[in-house]
C-alpha positions as CSV (number, residue, x, y, z in Angstrom):
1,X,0.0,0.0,0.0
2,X,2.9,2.2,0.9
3,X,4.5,1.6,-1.9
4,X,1.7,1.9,-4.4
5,X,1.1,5.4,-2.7
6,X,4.5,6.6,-3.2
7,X,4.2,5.7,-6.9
8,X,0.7,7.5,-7.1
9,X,2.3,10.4,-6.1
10,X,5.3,10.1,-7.9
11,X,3.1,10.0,-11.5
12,X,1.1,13.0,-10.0
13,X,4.7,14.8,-9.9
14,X,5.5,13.5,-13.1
15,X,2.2,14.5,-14.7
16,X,2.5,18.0,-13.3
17,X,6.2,18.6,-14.5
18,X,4.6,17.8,-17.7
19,X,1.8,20.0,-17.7
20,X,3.9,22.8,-16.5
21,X,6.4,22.4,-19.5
22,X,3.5,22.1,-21.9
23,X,2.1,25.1,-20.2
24,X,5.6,26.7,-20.6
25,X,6.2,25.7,-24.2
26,X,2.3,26.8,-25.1
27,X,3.3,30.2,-24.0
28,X,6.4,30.7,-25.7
29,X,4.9,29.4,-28.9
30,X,2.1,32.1,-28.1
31,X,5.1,34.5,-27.3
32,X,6.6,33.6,-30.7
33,X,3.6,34.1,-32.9
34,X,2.8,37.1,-31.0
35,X,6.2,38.8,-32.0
36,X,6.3,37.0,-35.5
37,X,3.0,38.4,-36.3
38,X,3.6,42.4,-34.9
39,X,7.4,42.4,-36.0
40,X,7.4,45.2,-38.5
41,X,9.8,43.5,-40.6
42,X,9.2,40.9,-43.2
43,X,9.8,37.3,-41.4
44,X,9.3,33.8,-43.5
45,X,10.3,30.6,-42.3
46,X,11.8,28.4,-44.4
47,X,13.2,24.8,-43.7
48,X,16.6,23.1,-45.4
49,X,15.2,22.4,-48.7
50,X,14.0,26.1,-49.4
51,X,10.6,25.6,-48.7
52,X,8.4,28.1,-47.3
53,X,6.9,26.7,-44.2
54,X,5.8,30.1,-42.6
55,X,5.4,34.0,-42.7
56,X,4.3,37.3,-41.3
57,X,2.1,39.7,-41.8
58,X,4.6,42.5,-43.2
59,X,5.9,39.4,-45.4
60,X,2.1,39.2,-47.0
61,X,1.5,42.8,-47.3
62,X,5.8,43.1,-48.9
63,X,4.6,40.4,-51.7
64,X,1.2,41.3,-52.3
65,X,0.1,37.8,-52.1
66,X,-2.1,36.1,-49.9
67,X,-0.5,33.5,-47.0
68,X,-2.0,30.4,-49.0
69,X,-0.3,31.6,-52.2
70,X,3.1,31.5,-50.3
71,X,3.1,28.6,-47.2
72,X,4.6,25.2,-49.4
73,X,5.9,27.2,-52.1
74,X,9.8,27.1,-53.2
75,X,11.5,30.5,-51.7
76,X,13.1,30.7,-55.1
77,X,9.7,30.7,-57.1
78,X,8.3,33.1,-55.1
79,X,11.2,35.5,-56.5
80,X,10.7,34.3,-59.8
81,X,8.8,37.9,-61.3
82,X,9.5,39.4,-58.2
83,X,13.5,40.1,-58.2
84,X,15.3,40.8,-61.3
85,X,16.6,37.4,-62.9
86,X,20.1,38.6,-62.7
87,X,19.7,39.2,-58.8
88,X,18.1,35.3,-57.8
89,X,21.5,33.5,-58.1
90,X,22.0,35.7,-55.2
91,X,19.2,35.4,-53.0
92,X,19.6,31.4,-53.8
93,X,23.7,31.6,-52.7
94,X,22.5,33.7,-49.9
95,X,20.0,30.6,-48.5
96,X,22.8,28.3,-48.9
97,X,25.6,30.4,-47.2
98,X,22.8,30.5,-44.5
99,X,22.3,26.7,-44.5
100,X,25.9,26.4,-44.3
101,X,25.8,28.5,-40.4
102,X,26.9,32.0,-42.9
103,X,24.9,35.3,-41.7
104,X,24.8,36.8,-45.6
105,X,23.2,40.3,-45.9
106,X,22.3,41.1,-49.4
107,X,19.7,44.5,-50.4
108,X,17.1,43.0,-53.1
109,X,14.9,45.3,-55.1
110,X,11.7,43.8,-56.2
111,X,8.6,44.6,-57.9
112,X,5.2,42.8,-56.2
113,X,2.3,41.6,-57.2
114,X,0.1,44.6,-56.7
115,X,3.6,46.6,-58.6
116,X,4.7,48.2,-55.9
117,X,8.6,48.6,-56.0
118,X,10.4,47.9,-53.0
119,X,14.0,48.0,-51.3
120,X,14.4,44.9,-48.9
121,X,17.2,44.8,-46.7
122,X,17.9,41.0,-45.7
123,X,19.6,38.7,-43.2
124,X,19.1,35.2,-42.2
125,X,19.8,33.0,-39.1
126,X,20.1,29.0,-38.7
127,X,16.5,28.2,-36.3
128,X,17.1,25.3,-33.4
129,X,14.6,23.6,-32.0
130,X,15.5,21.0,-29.1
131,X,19.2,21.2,-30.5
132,X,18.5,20.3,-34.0
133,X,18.6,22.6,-37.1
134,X,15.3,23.2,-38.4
135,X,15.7,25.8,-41.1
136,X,16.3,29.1,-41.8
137,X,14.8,32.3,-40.6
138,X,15.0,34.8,-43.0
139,X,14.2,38.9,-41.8
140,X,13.6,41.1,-44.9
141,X,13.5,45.1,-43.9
142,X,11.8,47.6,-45.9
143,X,14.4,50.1,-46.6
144,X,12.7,51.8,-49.8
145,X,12.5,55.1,-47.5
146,X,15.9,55.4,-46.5
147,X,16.7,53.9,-50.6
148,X,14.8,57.4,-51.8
149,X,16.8,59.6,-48.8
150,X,19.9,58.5,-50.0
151,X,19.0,58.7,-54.2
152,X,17.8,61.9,-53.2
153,X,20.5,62.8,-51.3
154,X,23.0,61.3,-54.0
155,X,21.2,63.3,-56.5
156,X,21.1,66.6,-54.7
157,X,25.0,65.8,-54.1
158,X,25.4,65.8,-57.8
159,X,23.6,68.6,-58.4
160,X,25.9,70.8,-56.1
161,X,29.1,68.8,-57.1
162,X,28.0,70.1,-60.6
163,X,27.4,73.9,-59.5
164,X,30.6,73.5,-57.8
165,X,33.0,72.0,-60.5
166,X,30.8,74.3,-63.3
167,X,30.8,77.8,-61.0
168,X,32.6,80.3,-62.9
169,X,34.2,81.7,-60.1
170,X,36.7,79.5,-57.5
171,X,35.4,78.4,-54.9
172,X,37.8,76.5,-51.8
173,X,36.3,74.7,-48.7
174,X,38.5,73.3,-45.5
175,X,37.8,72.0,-42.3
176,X,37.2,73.7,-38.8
177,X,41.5,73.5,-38.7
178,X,41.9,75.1,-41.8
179,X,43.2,71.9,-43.7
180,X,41.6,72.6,-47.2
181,X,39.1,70.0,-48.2
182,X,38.4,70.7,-51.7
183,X,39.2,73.3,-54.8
184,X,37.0,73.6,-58.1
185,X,37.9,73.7,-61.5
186,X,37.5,77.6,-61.6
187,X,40.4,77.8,-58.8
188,X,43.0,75.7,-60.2
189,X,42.3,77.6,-63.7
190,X,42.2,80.9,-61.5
191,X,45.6,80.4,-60.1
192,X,46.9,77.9,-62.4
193,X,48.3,75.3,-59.6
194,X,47.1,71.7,-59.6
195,X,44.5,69.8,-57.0
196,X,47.6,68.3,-55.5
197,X,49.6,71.3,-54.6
198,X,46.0,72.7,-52.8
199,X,43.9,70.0,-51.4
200,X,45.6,68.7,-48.0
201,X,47.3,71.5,-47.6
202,X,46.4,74.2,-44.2
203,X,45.3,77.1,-45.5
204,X,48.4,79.5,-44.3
205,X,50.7,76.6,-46.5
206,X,49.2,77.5,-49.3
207,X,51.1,78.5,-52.4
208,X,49.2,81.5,-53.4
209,X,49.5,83.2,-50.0
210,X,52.4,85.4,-49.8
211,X,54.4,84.8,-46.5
212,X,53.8,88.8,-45.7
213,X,49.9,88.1,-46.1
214,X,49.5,85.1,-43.8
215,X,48.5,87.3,-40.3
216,X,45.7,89.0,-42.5
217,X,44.3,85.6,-43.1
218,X,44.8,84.1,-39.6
219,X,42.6,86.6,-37.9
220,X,39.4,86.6,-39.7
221,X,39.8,82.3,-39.5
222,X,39.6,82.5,-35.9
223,X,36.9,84.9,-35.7
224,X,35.2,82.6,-37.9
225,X,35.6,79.6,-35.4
226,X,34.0,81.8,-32.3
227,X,30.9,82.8,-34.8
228,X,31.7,86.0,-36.2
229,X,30.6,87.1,-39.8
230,X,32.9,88.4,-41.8
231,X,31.8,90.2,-45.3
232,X,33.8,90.4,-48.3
233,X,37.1,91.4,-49.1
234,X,40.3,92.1,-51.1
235,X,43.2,90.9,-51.3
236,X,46.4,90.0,-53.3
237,X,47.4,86.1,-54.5
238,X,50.0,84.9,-55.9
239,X,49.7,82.8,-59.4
240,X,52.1,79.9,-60.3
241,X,53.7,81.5,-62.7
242,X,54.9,84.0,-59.9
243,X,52.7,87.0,-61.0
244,X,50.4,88.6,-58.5
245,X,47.5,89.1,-59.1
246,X,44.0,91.2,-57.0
247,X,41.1,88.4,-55.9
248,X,38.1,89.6,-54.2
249,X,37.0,86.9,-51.0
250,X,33.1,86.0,-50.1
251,X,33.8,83.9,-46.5
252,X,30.9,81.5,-45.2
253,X,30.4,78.3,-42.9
254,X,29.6,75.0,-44.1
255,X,26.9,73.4,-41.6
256,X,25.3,69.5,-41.6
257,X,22.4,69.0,-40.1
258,X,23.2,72.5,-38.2
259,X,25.8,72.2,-36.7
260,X,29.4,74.2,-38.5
261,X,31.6,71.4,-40.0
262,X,34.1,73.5,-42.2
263,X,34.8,77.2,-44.2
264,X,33.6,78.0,-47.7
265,X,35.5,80.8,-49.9
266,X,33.7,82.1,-53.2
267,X,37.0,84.0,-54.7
268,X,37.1,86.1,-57.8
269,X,39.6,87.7,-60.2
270,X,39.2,91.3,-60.0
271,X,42.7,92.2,-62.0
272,X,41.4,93.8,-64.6
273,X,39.0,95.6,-62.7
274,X,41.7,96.8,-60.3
275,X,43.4,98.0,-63.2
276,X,40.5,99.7,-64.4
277,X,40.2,101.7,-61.6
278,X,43.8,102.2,-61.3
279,X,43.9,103.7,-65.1
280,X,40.6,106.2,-64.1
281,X,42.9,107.3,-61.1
282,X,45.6,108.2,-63.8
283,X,43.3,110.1,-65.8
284,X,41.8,111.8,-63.0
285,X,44.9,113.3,-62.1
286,X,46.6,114.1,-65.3
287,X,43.0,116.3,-65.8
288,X,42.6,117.7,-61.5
289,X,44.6,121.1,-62.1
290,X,42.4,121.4,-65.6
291,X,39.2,120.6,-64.2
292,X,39.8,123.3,-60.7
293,X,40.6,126.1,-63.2
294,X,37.8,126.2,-65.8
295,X,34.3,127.8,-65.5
296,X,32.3,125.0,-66.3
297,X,30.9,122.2,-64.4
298,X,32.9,119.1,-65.0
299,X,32.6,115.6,-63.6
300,X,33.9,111.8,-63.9
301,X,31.7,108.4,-63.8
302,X,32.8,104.8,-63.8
303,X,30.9,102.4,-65.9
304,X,28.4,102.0,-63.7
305,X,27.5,105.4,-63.6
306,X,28.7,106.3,-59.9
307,X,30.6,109.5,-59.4
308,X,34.2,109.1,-58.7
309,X,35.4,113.0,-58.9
310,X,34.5,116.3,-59.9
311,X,35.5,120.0,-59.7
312,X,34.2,122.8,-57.3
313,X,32.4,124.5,-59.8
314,X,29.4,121.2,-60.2
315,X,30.2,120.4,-56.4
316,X,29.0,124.5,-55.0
317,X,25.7,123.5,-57.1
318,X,25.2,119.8,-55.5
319,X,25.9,121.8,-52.3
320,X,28.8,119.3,-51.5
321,X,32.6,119.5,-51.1
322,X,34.5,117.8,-54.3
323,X,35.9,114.8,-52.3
324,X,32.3,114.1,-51.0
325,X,31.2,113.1,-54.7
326,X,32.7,109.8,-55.1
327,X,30.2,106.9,-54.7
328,X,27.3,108.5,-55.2
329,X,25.2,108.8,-58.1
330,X,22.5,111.0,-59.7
331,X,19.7,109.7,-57.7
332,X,21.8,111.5,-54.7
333,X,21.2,115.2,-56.2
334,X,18.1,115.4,-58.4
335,X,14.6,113.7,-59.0
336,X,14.1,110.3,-60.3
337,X,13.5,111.2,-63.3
338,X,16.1,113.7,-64.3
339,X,18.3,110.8,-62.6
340,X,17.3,108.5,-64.8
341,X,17.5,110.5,-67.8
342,X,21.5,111.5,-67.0
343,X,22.1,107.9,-66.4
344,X,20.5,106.3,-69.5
345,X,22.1,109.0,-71.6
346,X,25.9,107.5,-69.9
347,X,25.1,104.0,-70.8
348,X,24.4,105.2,-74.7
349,X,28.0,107.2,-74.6
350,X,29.9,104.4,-73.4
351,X,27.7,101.5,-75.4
352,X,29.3,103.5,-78.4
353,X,32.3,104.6,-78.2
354,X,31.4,108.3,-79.1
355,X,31.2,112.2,-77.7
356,X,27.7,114.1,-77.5
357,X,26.6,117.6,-77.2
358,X,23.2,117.7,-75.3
359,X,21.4,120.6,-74.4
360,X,19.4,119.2,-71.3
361,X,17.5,120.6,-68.1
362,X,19.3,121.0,-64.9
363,X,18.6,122.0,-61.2
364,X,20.7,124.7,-59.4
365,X,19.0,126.2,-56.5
366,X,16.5,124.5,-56.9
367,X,15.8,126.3,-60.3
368,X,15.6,124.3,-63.5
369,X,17.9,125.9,-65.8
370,X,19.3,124.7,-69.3
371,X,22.8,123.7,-70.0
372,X,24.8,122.8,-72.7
373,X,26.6,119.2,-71.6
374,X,29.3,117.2,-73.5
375,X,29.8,113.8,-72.0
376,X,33.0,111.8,-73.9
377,X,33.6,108.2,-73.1
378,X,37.1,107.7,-71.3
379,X,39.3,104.5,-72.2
380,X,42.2,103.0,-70.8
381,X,45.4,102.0,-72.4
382,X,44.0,99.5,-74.3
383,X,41.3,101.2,-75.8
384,X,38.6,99.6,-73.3
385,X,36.2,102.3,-71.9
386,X,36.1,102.8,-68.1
387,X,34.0,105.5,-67.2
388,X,32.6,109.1,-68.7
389,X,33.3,112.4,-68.5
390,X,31.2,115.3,-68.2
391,X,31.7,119.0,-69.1
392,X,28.6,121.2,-69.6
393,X,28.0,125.3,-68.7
394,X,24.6,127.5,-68.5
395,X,23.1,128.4,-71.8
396,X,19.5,129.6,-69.9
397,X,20.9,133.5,-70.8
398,X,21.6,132.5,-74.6
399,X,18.7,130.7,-75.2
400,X,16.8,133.5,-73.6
401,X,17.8,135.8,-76.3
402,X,17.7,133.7,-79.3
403,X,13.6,133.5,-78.1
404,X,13.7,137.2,-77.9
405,X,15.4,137.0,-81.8
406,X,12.7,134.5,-82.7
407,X,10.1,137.1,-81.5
408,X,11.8,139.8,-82.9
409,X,11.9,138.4,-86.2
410,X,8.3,137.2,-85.8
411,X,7.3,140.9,-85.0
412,X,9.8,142.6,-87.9
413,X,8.3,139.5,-90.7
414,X,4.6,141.0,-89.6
415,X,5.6,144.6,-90.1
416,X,7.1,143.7,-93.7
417,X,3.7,142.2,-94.5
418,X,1.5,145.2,-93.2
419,X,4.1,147.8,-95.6
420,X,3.7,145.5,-98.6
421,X,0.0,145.4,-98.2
422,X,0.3,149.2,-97.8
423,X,2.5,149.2,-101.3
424,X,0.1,147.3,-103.0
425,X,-2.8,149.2,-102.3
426,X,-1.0,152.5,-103.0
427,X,0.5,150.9,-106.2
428,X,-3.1,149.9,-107.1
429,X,-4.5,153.1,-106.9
430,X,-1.4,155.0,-108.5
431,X,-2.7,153.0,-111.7
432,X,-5.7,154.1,-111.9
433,X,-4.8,157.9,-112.0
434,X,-2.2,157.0,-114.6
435,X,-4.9,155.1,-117.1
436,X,-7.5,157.3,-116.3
437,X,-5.0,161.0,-116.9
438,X,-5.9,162.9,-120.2
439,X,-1.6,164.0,-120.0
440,X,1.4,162.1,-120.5
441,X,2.9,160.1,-117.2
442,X,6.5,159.1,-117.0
443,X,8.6,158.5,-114.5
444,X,12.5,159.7,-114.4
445,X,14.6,157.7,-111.8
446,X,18.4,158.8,-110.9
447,X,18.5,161.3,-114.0
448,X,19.7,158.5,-116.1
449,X,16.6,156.7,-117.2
450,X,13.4,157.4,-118.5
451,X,11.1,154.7,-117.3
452,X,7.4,153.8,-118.6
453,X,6.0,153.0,-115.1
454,X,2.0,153.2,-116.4
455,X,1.5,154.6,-119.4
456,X,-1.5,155.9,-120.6
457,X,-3.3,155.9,-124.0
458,X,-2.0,159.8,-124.8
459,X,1.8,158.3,-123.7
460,X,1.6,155.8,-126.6
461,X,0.5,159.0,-129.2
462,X,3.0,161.4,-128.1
463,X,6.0,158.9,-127.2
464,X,5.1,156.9,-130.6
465,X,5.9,153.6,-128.0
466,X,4.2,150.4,-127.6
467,X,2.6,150.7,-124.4
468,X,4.8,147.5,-123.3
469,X,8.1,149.2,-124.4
470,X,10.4,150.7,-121.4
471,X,13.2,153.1,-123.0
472,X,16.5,155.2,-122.2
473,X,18.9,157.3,-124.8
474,X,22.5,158.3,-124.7
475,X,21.1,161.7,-123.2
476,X,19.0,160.4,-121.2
477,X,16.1,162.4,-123.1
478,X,13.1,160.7,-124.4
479,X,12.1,160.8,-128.2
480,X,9.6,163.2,-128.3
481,X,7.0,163.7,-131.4
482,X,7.0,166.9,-133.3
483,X,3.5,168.1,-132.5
484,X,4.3,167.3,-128.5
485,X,8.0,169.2,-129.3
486,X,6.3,172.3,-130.9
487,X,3.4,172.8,-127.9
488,X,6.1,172.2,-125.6
């Protein structure tokens, strides 16, 4: 009896161990499923011979198929339309490399049933169960969002390598030491040195810095590291051919994600403009003690039409001193219009090459007045122009008597009509005292001619004279018939 009780309750602990580890292996099955099923990657089961025994959720929704279409099926028929051909050798050396206790990773790009593309990501693990190799567990995860960040990204990286490489002006980047990262075409061309003597280099080793120039430089970089803006400017660089040559500087930070990860230098060539200016300094003072000791106004523009000099005589109108001119321009000293009028009249003087005489409006105290001006383009050595210059004097007296001329000789042509009106009514009725007279009428002028002016009916039988017929004789006397000679 004892001993049948001690093996009663030795089954009853048996039993129970059993049910517990049933109970135990229940819930990690349930435990399993429940993290298969919610894991937001694509999971599929598959045992040694490569066929699909399970999957997930996000494994029925990645190939648009239903779970009946995939459970039994061959894991490399399944890819079959879904992959590219040339990428399933691949998946298939991926399965065995993972039969053979391998963890591959390969990134597979495929087109579903319902044509959606995707990017899959994809590992897979050898699955144990009770110490034996069951199959493989394959994890797929959709990376198609972080594939279109990083095309996007590529692409917008191309876009600005592009900019960069095609910018016509040069453009130089380093790191937050100063160890320059990378150059563009435009620099190399600029300064004619190669992408090996530049990139690497810190930025006070560099070739086209003159050793004189490098504490300029090392300032502003360090005010750069603590925050501080700095705005363009100019300086002097040397060439590899050992010329020197003027560059103007635009200075900004380079920033990922917000936060300052390097320097960015936009640098131009601004020789010829520097000799430009210097050639218009030249001219400006070969002409100073010309332009202080005439009466007229004179002034000189660059090509942009901003005042660089001029002489007392225009600067007591603009109420200014002479040295106080440069930089401004016409929109500084009279109304918009007039402004723009001076200004667009500069551009056409310059555009060709060629002096004009204008006679144009102008303000002084605040008067309009006229003026005669004569803007000339000026030109450098070469020939090239670089600015204008302006000479022009008060004409509002002159043309204030040629208007009184104009009415003068308005009022004089009216008084010349009103006499010959007067002549040619007198004249009118002169001629009909002379045809109507019962005497002779002749008219003697300077004692030298006898003149028929009218002549009447009696003139013709006395004279014996066509009545068209003008005379003179050697005596100046008329022929005179007998019968007029003898009553005479």
């Amino acid at each position: 009896m004892l001993n049948d009780e001690i093996v009663k309750s030795s089954v009853k602990g048996v039993y129970a161990e059993e049910k517990k580890a049933e109970e135990a292996l229940r819930k990690s099955e349930e435990k399993f499923r429940t993290i298969f099923e919610s894991a937001t990657d694509c999971m599929i089961l598959v045992d040694k011979s490569g066929r699909i025994l399970d999957v997930n959720k996000k494994a029925v929704e990645v190939f648009g198929s239903s779970i009946e279409e995939l459970l039994g099926r061959h894991i490399a028929r399944v890819m079959v339309g879904l992959v590219s051909p040339k990428d399933i050798p691949m998946v298939m050396n991926a399965f065995l490399e993972g039969i053979a206790g391998r963890k591959p990773r390969i990134e597979v790009s495929l087109k579903n049933r319902k044509g959606q593309v995707m990017h899959l990501d994809c590992t897979n693990s050898l699955l144990k169960i009770d110490g034996k190799y069951y199959g493989l567990l394959v994890v797929a995860r959709d990376v198609s969002e972080h594939k279109r960040i990083e095309n996007a990204l590529r692409e917008s990286e191309e876009k600005h390598r592009s900019l960069f490489e095609l910018a016509p002006d040069g453009i130089i980047t380093s790191d937050l030491k100063g160890n320059i990262t990378s150059v563009n075409k435009a620099f190399l061309r600029i300064t004619g040195f190669s992408k090996e003597e530049i990139v690497g280099k810190h930025f006070t080793k560099l070739p086209t810095i003159r050793e004189m120039d490098i504490a300029k430089y090392v300032k502003p970089f360090f005010s750069f590291l603590r925050g501080k803006k700095i705005g363009a400017f100019e300086f002097v660089y040397r060439r590899k051919d050992g010329t020197l040559a003027w560059g103007e500087a635009h200075p900004s930070v380079l920033k990922e994600q917000g936060k300052v990860t390097g320097f960015q230098a936009v640098l131009r060539d601004i020789t010829e403009r520097k000799k430009a200016e210097d050639a218009l300094r030249k001219s400006e003072g070969k002409y100073r003690t010309l332009l202080e000791n005439v009466p007229q106004k004179i002034f000189l523009k660059d090509m942009n039409s901003v005042y660089v000099s001029c002489n007392e005589n225009y600067a007591r109108d603009l109420k200014i001193k002479s040295d106080e001119i440069t930089g401004k321009t016409d929109y500084d000293f009279y109304p918009k219009e007039l402004a723009e009028k001076y200004r667009a009249d500069d551009r056409r003087i310059m555009e060709s090459g060629e002096t004009e005489d204008i006679e144009e409006d102008y303000i002084q105290d605040g008067q309009k007045v006229f003026v005669h001006t004569v803007k000339t383009p000026v030109k450098d050595e070469k020939g090239n122009v670089v600015g204008i210059l302006g000479i022009f004097w008060d004409i509002t007296e002159q043309k204030q008597m040629e208007e009184k001329l104009r009415q003068y000789s308005e009022h004089l042509e009216e008084l010349v009509k009103e006499r010959t009106k007067e002549l040619l009514e007198s004249e009118k009725r002169y001629s009909v005292v002379v045809e109507g007279a019962s005497d002779g009428v002749v008219m003697i002028q300077d004692g030298k001619k006898c003149i028929r002016k009218q002549e009447s009916p009696r003139n013709y039988r006395l004279l014996k004279r066509r009545t068209d017929q003008s005379y003179t004789r050697k005596n100046n006397r008329p022929k005179i018939s007998p019968t007029y000679k003898k009553r005479i």
